[in-house]
MARZA-79294 format. One line per 10 residues: their letters; for each residue x, y, z of C-alpha. Coordinates in steps of 0.05 Angstrom, whole numbers, padded with zeros to 5 digits. Example, Ala and Ser with C-alpha at 12.3 -4.5 7.8 and 13.67 -1.06 7.14 Angstrom:
! residues 2
AS) 00246/-00090/00156 ~ 00273/-00021/00143 $
This chain:
! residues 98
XXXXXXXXXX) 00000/00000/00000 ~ 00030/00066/-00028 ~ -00022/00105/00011 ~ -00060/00089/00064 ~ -00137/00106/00075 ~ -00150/00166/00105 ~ -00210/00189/00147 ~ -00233/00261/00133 ~ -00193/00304/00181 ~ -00138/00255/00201 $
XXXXXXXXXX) -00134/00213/00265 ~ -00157/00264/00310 ~ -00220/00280/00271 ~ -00231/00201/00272 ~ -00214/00195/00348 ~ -00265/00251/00359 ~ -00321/00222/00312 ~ -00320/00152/00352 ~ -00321/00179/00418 ~ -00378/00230/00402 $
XXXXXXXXXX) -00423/00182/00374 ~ -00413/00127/00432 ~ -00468/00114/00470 ~ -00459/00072/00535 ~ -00505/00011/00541 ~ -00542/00021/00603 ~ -00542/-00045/00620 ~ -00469/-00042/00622 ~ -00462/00021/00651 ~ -00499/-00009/00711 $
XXXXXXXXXX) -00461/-00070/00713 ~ -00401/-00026/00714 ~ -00373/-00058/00645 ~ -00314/-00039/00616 ~ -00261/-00048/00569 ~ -00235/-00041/00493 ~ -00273/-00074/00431 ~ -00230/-00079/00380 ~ -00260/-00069/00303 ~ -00240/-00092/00242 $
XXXXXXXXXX) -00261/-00063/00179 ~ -00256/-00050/00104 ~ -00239/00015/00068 ~ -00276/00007/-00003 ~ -00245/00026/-00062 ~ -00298/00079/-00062 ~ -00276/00108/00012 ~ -00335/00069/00045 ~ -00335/00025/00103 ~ -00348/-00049/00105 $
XXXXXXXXXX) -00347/-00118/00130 ~ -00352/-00093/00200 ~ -00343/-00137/00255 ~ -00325/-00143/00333 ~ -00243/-00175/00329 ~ -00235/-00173/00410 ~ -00307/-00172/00446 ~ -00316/-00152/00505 ~ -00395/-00162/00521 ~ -00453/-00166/00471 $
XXXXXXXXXX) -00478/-00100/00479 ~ -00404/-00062/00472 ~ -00388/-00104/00418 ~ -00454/-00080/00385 ~ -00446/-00004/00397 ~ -00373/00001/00383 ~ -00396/-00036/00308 ~ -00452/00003/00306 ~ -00409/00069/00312 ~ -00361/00050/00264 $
XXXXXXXXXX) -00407/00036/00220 ~ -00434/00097/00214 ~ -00370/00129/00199 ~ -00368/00182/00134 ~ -00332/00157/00073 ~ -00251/00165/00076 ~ -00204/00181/00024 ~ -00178/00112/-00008 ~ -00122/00073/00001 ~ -00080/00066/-00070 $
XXXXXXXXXX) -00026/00019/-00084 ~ 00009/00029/-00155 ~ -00037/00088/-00174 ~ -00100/00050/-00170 ~ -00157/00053/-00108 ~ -00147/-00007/-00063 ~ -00190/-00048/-00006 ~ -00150/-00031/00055 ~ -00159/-00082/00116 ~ -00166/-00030/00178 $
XXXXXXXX) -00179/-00038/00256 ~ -00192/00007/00313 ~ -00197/-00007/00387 ~ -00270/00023/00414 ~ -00256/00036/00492 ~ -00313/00044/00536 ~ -00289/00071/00610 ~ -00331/00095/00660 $
């Protein structure tokens, strides 16, 4: 990969996007539940996300929220490799802390 994908904004504007559109399970919040989901992803060709799913689980409902957030992510800027778009294999770790 010549270029990596890039989410609108850089890392911070990706950092702040997931941890604005969190919301804590109340179920866990009660049970005091913690801890990091980890989420892998695709970057399309065309900048959009897919094949979402829950690498390191923590509980049910965590695991659901942190996909559920990163699915909702805007489109990013492509990876390329050679000068043509590229599916980029991605990950980010989802931490819910109380």
């Amino acid at each position: 990969i010549e270029q990596l994908p890039e989410f609108p904004g850089g890392m911070q504007a990706f950092m702040s996007h997931i941890s604005k559109s969190i919301r804590y399970p109340w179920i866990c919040k009660e049970q005091k539940i913690q801890g990091n989901v980890l989420v892998g992803f695709v970057v399309e060709k065309d900048g959009s996300v897919s094949d979402v799913t829950a690498v390191k689980k923590v509980h049910a409902n965590l695991n659901t929220e942190a996909i559920r957030v990163v699915k909702s992510l805007k489109k990013w800027t492509p990876g390329t490799k050679d000068g043509q778009l590229v599916r980029v294999q991605s990950a980010v770790y989802v931490t819910f802390s109380l």
